[in-house]
N, C-alpha and C positions, 0 to 999 in steps of 0.2 A: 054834733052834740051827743050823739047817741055811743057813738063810737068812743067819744072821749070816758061817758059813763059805763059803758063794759067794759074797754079799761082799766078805768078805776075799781070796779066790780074783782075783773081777776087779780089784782095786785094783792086787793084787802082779803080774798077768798086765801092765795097763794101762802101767804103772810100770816093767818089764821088756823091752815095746816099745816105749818112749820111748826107756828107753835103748839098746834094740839099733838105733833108726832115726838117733839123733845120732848113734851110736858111727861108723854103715858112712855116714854122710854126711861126716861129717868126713875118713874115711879118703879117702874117693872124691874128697874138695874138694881132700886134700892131695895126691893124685897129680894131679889136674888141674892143680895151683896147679906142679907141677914138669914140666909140660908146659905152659905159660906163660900158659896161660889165669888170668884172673879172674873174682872172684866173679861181675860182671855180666854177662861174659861167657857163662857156665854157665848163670845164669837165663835171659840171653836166648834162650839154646839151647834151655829147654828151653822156652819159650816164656811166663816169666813176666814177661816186661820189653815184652810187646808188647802198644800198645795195642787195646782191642777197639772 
């Protein structure tokens, strides 16, 4: 029983910071995106567009 409730515990934690990581990305894309920056731009910032 117990196991089945921390289970359920990490799914709904799991599932809760998915959503809180889209929610404040999206935010953070849409004030970049109104300071003229774009998507690729941002990733290249943060260094996902660069090759290794």
């Amino acid at each position: 029983m117990m196991n089945q409730l921390t289970e359920n515990l990490e799914i709904a934690l799991k599932e809760q910071r998915h959503d809180f990581v889209c929610s404040s990305l999206a935010q953070v894309m849409t004030f970049l995106e109104k300071q003229g920056f774009t998507f690729d731009e941002v990733l290249d910032g943060l260094g996902f567009l660069r090759p290794c």
